[in-house]
C-alpha positions as CSV (number, residue, x, y, z in Angstrom):
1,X,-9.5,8.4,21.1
2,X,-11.7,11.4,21.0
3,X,-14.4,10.1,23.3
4,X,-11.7,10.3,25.8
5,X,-12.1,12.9,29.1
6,X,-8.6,14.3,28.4
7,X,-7.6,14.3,24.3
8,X,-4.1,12.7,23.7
9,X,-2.4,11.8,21.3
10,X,-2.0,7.9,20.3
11,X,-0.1,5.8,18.3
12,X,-2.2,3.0,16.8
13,X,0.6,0.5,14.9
14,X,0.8,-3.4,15.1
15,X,4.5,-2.6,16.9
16,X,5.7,-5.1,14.0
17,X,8.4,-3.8,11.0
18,X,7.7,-4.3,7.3
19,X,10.0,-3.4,4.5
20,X,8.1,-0.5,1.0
21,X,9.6,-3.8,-0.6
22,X,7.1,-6.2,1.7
23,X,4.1,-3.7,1.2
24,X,4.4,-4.0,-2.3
25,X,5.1,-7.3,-2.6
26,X,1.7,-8.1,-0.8
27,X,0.1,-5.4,-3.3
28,X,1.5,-7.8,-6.2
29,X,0.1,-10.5,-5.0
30,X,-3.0,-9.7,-4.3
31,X,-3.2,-8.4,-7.8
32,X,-1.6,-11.9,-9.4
33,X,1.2,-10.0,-10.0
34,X,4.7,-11.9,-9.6
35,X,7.7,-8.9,-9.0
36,X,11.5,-9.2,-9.9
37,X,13.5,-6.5,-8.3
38,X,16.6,-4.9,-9.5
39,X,19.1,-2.0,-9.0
40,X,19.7,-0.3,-5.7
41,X,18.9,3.2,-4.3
42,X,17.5,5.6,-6.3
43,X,17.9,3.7,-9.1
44,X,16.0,0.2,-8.3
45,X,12.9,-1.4,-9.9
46,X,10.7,-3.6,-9.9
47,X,9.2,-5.8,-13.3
48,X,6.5,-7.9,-13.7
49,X,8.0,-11.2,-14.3
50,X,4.4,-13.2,-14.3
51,X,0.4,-11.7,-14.1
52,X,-2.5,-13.1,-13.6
53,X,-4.7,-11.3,-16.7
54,X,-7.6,-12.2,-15.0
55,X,-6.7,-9.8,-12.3
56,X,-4.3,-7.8,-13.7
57,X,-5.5,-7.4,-17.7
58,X,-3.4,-4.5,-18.4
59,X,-0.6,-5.7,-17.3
60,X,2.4,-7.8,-19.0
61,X,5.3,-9.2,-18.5
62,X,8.4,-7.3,-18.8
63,X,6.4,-4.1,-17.1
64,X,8.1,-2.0,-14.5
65,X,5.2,-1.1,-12.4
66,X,8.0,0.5,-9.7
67,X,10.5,3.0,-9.5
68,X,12.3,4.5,-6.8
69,X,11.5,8.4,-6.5
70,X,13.3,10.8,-4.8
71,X,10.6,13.5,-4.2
72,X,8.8,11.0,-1.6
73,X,12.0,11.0,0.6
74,X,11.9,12.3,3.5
75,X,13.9,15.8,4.3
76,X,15.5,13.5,7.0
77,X,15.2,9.8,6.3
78,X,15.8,7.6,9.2
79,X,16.7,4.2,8.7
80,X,14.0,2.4,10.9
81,X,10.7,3.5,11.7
82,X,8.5,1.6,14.3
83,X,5.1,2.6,15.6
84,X,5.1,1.7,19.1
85,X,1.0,0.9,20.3
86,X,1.9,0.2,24.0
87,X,0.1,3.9,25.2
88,X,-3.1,3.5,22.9
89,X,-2.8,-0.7,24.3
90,X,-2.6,0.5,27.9
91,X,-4.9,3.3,27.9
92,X,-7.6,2.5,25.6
93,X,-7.1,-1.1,25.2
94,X,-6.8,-1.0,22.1
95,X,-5.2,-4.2,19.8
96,X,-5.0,-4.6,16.3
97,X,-7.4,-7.0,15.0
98,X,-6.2,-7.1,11.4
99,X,-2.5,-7.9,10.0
100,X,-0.6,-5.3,8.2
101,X,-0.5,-8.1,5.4
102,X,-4.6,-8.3,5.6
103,X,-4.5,-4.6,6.1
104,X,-2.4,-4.3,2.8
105,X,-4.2,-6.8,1.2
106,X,-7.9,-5.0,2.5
107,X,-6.6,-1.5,0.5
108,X,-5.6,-3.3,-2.7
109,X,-9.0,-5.4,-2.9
110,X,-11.1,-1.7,-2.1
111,X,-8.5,-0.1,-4.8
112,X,-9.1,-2.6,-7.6
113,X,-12.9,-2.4,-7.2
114,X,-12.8,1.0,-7.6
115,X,-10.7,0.8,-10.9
116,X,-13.0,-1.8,-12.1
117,X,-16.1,0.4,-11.7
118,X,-14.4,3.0,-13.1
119,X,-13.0,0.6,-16.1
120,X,-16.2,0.1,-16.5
121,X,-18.0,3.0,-16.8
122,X,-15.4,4.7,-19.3
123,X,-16.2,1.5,-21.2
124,X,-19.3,2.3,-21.3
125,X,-19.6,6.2,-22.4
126,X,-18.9,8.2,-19.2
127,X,-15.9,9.9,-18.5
128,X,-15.3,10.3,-14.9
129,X,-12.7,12.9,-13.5
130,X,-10.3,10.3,-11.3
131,X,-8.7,11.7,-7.9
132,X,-5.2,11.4,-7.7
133,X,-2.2,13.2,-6.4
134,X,-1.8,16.7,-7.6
């Protein structure tokens, strides 16, 4: 995109719609977590209703490991968002070579390696400042 003659902006999506719901369901599972959720709005949840303690050891059932928050809302929520790729396709010829799913499931794997490291070395004597949101 930036080794372009003219700089532009692009849109670089799969042109597909997933559900927070889907995203975290594929998060779950790639953790051996098994999610029930409940409530609606604001006010819904979700609870562990099965982990895999191999993957997931500080987990249990019965956990609610989500909540709805309503500082993350948008000032104007839309009810559909869609990234449309056909510029950045056109253009650059540029495709997607990964799923969301895989990309979902490529963040969570790269996330829990990093917790395990860090598991680690607090396990071990060190304590590590951990980056997180403010």
């Amino acid at each position: 995109m930036l080794q372009q003659d003219k700089p532009e902006d692009f849109v670089v999506a799969t042109g597909e719609q997933y559900s927070v719901r889907q995203f975290v369901q594929w998060s779950a599972k790639a953790l051996g977590i098994e999610l029930r959720f409940s409530g609606s709005d604001v006010h819904e949840i979700a609870t562990v209703v099965s982990v895999d303690k191999a993957l997931s050891p500080a987990l249990s059932v019965g956990d609610v490991i989500v909540r709805v928050d309503k500082k993350y809302f948008r000032p104007a929520e839309v009810d559909s968002l869609l990234g449309d790729p056909t510029k950045a396709k056109e253009t650059l010829n540029w495709e997607p070579t990964i799923s969301a799913k895989e990309m979902c499931e490529e963040m969570v794997a790269s996330d829990a390696e990093e917790a395990r490291r860090l598991a680690f070395l607090k396990a071990n004597g060190f304590e590590l400042p951990i980056s997180g949101e403010g």
